[in-house]
N, C-alpha and C positions, 0 to 999 in steps of 0.2 A: 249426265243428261241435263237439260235444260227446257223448260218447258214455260209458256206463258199463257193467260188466260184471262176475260176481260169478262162480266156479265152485267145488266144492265136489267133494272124492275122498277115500272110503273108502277104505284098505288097512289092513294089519295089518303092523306096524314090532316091529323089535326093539330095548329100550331095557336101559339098564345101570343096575342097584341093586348097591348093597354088590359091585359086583367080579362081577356072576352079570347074567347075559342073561335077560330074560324077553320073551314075544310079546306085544301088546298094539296094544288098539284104537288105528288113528290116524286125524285128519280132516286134510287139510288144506284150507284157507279161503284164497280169493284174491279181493283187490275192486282191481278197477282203474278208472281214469278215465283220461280223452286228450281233451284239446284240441287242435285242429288248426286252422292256420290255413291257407287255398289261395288263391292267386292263378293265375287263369287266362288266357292271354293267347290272341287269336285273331291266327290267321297268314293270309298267303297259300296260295291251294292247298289250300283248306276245311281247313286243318289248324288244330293249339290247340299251345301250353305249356304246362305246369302244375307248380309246387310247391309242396311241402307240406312244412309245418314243425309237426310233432306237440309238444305235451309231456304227459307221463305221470304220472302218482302209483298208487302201489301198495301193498297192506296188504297181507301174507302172514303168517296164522298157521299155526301145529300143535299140534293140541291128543291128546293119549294120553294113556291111560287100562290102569293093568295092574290085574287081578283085585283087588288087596287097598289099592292107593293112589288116592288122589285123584287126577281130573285134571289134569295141567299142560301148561301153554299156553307157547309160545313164539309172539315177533310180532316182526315186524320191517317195514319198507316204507321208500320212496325216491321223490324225484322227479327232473323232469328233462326235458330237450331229449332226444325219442326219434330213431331215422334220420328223415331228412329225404330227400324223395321227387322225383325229377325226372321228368315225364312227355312224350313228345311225340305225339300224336293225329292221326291225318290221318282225313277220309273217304276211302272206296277205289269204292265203287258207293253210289248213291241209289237208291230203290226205287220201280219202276215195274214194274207187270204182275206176273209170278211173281217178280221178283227182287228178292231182299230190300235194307233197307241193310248195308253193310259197313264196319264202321270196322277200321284198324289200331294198334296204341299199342307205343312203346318205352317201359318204366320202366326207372330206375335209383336203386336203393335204397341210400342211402348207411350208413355205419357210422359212425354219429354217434353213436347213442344209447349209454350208458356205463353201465356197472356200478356201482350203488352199495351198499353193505350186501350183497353178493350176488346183488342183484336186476336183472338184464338189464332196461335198458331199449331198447333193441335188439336185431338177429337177432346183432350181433355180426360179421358179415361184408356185402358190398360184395354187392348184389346186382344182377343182371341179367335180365329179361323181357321178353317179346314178346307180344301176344294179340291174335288176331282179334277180333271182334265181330258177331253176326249179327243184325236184328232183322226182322219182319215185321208188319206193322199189316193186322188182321182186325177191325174195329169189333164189338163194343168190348174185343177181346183182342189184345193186343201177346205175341210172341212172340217170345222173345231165347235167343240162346245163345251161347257163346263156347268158344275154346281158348286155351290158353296151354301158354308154356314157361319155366321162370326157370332160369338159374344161378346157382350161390354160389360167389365166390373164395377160394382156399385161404388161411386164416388162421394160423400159429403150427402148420401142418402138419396143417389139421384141415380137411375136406373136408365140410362137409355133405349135397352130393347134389344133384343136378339133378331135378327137377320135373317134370311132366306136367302138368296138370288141364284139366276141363272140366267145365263148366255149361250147364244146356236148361231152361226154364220159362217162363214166360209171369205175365203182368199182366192184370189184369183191371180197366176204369173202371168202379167200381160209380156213381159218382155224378159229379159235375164237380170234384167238391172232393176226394172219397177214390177211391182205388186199393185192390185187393187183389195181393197177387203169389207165388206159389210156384217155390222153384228147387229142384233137385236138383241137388249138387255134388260132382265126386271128383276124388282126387288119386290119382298114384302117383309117388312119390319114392326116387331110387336108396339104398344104405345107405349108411351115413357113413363115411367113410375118415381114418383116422388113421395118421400117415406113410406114408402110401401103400396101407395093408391096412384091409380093409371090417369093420367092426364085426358081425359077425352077430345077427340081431334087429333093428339101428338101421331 
């Protein structure tokens, strides 16, 4: 797979001239790309394997801008082998009558991917997930939903937080060839802990 992604944020940064702080507009600009490669393997016991081995490339600029000087840009980006993903899949129910199917999955998110220039190509810790999967076929709308849970192992005394989320929406086969599909997704994530004590805000 191939996939690409561009995100762009306004804020207002404070930069240093001559020894004196001034406010000033900042953008910053981020274009990523991942390639990924998956091998899937089917098991016994309607279950799957699956890993994934991403690589990443990344531009990051920052461009500000104060009242009376020109704009200056700073850029920097990195590529690179990101975490590499282990997954194991089993079906749990198939769907007959009111009961939907139900699949189950363990992930495990490795800390492969590596810092280059600054730039995380990784979460930087070892992660761990679990998620149902719910789906229900109504001709010609598929309706899917799922929960999940991840953990993040403590890294260098830095706790990122444990995870919630869940997703509900449905697919639509407009044609035999095209799909349409809408999901509505949320998370809620513990705050971050740093030797032991919660970052307030994180």
């Amino acid at each position: 797979s191939f996939s690409y992604s561009r995100q762009e944020e306004d804020a207002p940064v404070f930069v240093s001239e001559d020894g004196e702080q001034s406010l000033a507009a900042g953008e910053a600009r981020s274009d990523s790309l991942e390639a990924s490669l998956a091998l899937r393997v089917g098991l016994p016991l309607d279950s799957q394997f699956q890993v994934d081995v991403p690589y990443l490339y990344e531009d990051d600029s920052t461009v500000t801008q104060t009242a009376l000087a020109a704009p200056r840009k700073e850029s920097r980006s990195s590529s690179g082998f990101g975490d590499v993903g282990v997954i194991l899949s089993k079906a749990l129910l198939r769907e007959r009558g009111w009961r939907p199917n139900l699949f189950g999955s363990v992930q495990w998110d490795t800390d492969t991917g590596e810092t280059e220039d600054g730039i995380p190509l990784g979460s930087g810790f070892h992660e761990l997930s679990g998620t149902l999967t719910a789906s229900k076929r109504q001709d010609p709308l598929v309706f899917v939903g799922d929960v999940a849970y991840s953990t993040s192992f403590e890294e260098d005394g830095v706790d990122p937080g444990d995870q919630i989320s869940f997703s509900i929406g449905t697919l639509l086969a407009a044609s035999p060839e095209t799909s349409l599909r809408f999901f509505l997704s949320q998370s809620f994530v513990d705050e971050v802990e740093v030797g032991g004590r919660e970052i307030p805000g994180s």
